[in-house]
Every structure is written in C-alpha cells, then in structure tokens.
N, C-alpha and C positions, 0 to 999 in steps of 0.2 A: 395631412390627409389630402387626398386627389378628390377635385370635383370632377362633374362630366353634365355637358347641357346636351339636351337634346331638344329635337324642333322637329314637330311636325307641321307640315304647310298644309292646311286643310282647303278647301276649296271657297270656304264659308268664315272660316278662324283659324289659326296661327295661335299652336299648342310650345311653351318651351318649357321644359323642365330643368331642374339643378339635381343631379344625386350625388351621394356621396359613393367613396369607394365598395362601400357593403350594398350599391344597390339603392337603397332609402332616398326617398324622393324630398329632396328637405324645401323645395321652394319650385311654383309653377306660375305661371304667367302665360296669358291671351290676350291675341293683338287680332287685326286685320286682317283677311286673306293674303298669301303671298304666290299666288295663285296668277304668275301672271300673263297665261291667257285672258284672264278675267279681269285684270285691273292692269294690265300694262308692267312692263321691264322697271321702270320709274317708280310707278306706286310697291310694286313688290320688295325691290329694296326698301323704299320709306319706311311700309308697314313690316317689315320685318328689323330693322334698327329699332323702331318704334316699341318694337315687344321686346328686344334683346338689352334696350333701353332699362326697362323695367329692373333686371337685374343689377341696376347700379345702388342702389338702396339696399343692399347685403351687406352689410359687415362681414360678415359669415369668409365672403369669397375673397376678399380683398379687392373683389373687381376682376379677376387674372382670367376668368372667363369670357369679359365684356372686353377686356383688353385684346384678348387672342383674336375675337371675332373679328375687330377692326384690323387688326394687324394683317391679318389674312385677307381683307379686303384692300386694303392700302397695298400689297403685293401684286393684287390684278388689276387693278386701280391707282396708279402709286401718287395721282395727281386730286382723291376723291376727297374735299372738302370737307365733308360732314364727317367719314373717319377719322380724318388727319385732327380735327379740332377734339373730337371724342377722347382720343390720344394724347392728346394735348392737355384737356383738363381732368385725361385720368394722371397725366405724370404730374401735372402740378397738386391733385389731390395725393400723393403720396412724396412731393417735394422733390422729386427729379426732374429742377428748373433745367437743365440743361435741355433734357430730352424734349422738354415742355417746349422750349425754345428750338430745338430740332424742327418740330412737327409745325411749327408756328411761319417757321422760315419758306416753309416747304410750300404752303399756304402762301405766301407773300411772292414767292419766285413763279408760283402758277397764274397767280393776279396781283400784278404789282398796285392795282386800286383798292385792293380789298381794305374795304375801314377797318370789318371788326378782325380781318387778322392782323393789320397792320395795328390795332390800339391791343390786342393781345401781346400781340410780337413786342412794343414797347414796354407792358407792365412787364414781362416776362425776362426780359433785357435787363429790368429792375431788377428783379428778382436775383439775376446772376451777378449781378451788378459790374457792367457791363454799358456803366453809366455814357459814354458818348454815343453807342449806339442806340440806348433808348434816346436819348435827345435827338439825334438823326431820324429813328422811327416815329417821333412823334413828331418831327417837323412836319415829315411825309402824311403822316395822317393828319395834321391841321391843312394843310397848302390843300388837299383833300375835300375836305370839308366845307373849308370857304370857295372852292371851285373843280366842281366834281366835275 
C-alpha cells in the first residue's frame, strides 16, 4: 500500500497528514508555524522537522515517509546535521548499519569535532564490525573530550 503526507504551513500551526492510497486520512499531526516571515528560515525548518518528527512513531509507515522528507532535504542541504543524523537512526532502526554509518561519516567529514557524530560514528563502526575503525573513532572522540 502507498502512503502520501501532506503539510499544510499555516501562519499559526503546521497541519501534516498521512493518507492511505484510497484517500483515508489514517494519522494527523500539528506542530509550529512554518510560516517563515513570521518565525525566521531557521525556526521554519525546526518547526516543521519537529511536526514531521511526529510521524516516526508509526509502525503503520515503516518511517519511508520521514525517510523521504530528510532525504530530500539532505539533497539541497547535502552538509544538514539534523537530516543526516534522522537518517542515520532511521537506518540503524531498520538495521542498515552501513548506510547508518554512511550518513554518520558524512556528519564527521563536515565537523571533524563533532562528539555526538563522532561517538555515533564509532558505535556504528561496531555495529559493522569495522573494529579498527571504531577504535580510531573513539580515540578521536576521547582526545575530544579531555581537550575540546
């Protein structure tokens, strides 16, 4: 079955819906204004992540909805943090460490300081087992730590 979100950016609230292919509205969420005259380029992404957020708690979708939206952000964006991490622990919630470790990398090569992609990047490294590199990425992340 095909789902379909839609999003209405209200001036006041940020409307998103889930339907199924017959139309049938099976799941709705409100967030923020994304309105951004009114709240700035910044807050309008937030607040709108924020509500699309809501739909990770679906079973129903597998996620492939919340997946698309980052991915599509991550295309105009290809350097945007908070997609790329979204990504990242939607492929580790369905066990494609690799790709999890993709998106993790991608994070680390845009800020080689970052803790929490760097202590990601290493569990993740685990995960593939990939064992000298997480040892190397967590070196980076203690040396980090004791002298930021």
């Amino acid at each position: 079955m095909k789902y379909y979100l839609g999003i209405d950016g209200g001036g006041t609230v940020t409307t998103a819906a889930v339907a199924n292919e017959n139309g049938e509205i099976i799941y709705k969420a409100q967030g923020k204004t994304i309105n951004f005259y009114a709240v700035g380029i910044e807050n309008s992404r937030k607040n709108l992540a924020e509500t699309i957020d809501k739909f990770f708690n679906l079973d129903i979708l597998r996620l492939d909805i919340v997946n698309l939206y980052y991915e599509k952000i991550v295309k105009v964006e290809p350097n945007n943090k908070e997609a790329l991490l979204k990504l990242a622990k939607f492929r580790e919630g369905i066990g494609d460490y690799r790709a999890q470790v993709d998106y993790l990398e991608r994070i680390v090569e845009a800020d080689a300081k970052d803790l929490e992609g760097l202590k990601n990047l290493a569990k993740g490294y685990e995960k593939i087992r990939a064992k000298d590199k997480a040892i190397e990425t967590y070196t980076k992340y203690l040396e980090l730590v004791k002298d930021p």
